[in-house]
C-alpha positions in Angstrom: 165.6 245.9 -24.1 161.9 246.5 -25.2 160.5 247.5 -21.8 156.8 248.5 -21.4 156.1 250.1 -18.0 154.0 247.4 -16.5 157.1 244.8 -17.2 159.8 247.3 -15.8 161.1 246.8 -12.4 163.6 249.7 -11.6 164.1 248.9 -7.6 167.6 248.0 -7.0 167.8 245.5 -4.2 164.7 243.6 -6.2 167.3 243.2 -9.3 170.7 242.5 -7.3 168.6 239.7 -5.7 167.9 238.1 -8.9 171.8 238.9 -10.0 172.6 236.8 -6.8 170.3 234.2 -7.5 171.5 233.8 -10.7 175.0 234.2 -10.7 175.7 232.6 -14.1 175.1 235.5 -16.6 176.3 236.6 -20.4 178.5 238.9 -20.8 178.4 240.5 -24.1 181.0 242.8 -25.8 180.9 244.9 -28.9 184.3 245.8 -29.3 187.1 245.6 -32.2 186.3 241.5 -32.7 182.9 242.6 -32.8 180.0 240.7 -30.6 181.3 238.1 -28.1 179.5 236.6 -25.6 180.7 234.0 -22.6 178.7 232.7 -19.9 180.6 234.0 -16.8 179.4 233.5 -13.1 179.8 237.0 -11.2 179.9 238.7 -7.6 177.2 241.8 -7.3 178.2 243.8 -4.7 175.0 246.0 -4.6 176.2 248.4 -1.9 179.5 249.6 -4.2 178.7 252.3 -6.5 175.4 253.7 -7.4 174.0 250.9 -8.7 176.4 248.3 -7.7 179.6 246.5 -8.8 180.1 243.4 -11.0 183.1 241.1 -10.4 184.1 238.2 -12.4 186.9 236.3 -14.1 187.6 234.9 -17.2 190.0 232.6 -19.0 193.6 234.0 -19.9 193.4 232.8 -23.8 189.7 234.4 -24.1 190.1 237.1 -26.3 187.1 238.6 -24.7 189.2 240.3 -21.9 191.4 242.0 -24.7 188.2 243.4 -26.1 187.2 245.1 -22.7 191.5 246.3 -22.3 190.5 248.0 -25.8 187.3 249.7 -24.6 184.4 247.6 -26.0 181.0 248.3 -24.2 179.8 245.7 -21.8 176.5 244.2 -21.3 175.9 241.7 -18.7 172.5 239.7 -19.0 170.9 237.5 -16.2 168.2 235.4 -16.7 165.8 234.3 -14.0 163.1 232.1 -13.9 161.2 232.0 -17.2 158.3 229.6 -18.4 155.9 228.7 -21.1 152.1 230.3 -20.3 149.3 228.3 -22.2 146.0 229.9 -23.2 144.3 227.1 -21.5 145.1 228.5 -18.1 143.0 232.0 -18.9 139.8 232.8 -17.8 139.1 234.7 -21.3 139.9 231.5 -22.9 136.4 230.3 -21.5 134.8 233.4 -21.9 135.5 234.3 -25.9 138.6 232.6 -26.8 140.8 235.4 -28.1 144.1 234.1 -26.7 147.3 233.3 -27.4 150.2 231.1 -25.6 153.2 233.9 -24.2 156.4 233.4 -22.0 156.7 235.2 -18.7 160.3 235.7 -17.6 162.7 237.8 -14.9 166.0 239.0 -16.5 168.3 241.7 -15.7 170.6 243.9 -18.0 173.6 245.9 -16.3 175.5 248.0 -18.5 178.8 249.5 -17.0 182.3 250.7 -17.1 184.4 247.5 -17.4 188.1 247.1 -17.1 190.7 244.0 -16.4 192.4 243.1 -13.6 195.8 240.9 -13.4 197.3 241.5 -9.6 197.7 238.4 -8.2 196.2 238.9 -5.1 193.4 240.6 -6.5 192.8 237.5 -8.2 193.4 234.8 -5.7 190.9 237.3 -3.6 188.0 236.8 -5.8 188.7 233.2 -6.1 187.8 232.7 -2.3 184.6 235.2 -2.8 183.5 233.2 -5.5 184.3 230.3 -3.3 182.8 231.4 -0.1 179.8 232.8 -1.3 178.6 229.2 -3.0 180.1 226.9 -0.5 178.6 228.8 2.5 175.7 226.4 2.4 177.3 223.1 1.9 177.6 221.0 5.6 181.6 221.2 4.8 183.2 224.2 2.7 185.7 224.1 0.8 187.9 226.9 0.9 191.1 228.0 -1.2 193.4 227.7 1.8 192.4 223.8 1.8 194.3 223.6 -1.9 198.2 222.7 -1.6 200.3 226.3 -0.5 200.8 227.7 -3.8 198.6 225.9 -6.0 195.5 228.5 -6.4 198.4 231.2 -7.0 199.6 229.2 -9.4 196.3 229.1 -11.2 195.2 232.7 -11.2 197.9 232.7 -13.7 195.8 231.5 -16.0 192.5 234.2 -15.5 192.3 237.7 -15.7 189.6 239.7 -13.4 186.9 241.7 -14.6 185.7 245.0 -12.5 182.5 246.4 -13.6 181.4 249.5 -12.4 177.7 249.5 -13.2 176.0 252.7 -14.6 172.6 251.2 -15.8 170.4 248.6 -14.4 167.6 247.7 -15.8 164.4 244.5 -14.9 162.2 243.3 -16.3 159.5 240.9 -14.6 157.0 240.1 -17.1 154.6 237.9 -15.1 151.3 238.5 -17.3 150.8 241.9 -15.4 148.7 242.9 -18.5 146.3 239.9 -18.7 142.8 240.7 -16.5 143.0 239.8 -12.8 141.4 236.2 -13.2 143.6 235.4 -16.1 146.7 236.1 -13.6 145.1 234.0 -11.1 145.3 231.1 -14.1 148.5 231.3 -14.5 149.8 231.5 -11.0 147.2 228.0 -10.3 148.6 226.4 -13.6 152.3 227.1 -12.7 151.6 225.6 -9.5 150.6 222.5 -10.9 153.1 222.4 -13.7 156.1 220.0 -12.7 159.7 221.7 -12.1 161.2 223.2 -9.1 160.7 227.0 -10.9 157.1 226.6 -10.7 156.1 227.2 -7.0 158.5 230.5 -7.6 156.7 232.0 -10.8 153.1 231.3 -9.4 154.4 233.4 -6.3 156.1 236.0 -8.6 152.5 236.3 -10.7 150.7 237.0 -7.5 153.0 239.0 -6.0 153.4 241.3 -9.1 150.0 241.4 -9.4 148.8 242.6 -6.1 151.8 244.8 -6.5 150.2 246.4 -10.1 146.1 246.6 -8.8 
């Protein structure tokens, strides 16, 4: 990923917070099929490892999990908020023009050591993680033990786990920390007034970063 210093966020906790947030993520293999890529949601656990460890599941007739059995590297790619920055909203585009529109995005690659997983209880253990950890807020849970006995056995039949074992982590928050302090104070005032519930959260993240960079 092309990284320049002023984008690069290297702080561990900052990046399994966005992991968490955004659970839904690619993972990409380059293995004997070639490049394959599934949107799969995962479990970080950040305090696992040195820079955490990846847990997700996939279908039993994806051939993606026959790639990893085979040893094809593994990326895994989440992408948090992200949105369209018009020249309008900079200061210099008053002052001499000489600007152009640009995207300012979070997103977080993890690289790792990945291999399958096909106990049963193994499986049936993640389901209720997965479970748990996204019906936590909801006014009533629903959990695997309110299923029939023997029906969420039944079904991790049909998955196979995936374990990774992260070995490089790398962020990128590019929130126009290279633009002049008054065109970051543009964007974070135009994202504020652009419609969407990601808005409120990049103005914050272009103020943030930038009294984080000054």
């Amino acid at each position: 990923m092309y990284q320049p210093e002023h984008f690069r966020i290297a702080e561990s906790n900052a990046l399994h917070e966005v992991m968490r947030a955004h659970p839904l993520a690619q993972l990409v293999t380059a293995g004997p099929g070639g490049l394959m890529a599934n949107p799969v949601p995962f479990i970080t656990h950040g305090d696992e490892g040195e820079h955490g460890v990846l847990r997700a599941h996939l279908a039993r007739p994806n051939p993606q999990w026959r790639e990893i059995e085979a040893g094809a590297e593994v990326l895994v790619i989440f992408q948090g908020h992200e949105g369209y920055v018009t020249p309008s909203w900079y200061a210099s585009k008053r002052e001499h023009g000489k600007v152009v529109p640009t995207w300012n995005y979070v997103i977080v690659q993890a690289r790792g050591q990945a291999r399958t997983m096909h106990d049963g209880n193994w499986l049936v253990r993640h389901v209720a993680d997965i479970s748990e950890r996204h019906e936590a807020s909801r006014p009533k849970p629903w959990a695997v033990t309110d299923a029939p006995e023997g029906y969420v056995e039944a079904l991790a039949r049909g998955i196979v786990g995936i374990e990774i074992t992260i070995t490089t982590l790398d962020g990128k928050f590019k929130m126009s920390q290279n633009r002049p302090p008054a065109d970051r104070e543009g964007v974070a005032e135009g994202f504020l007034a652009e419609p969407g519930t990601a808005a409120p959260v990049l103005s914050d993240l272009v103020r943030r970063l930038s009294k984080a960079g000054s």
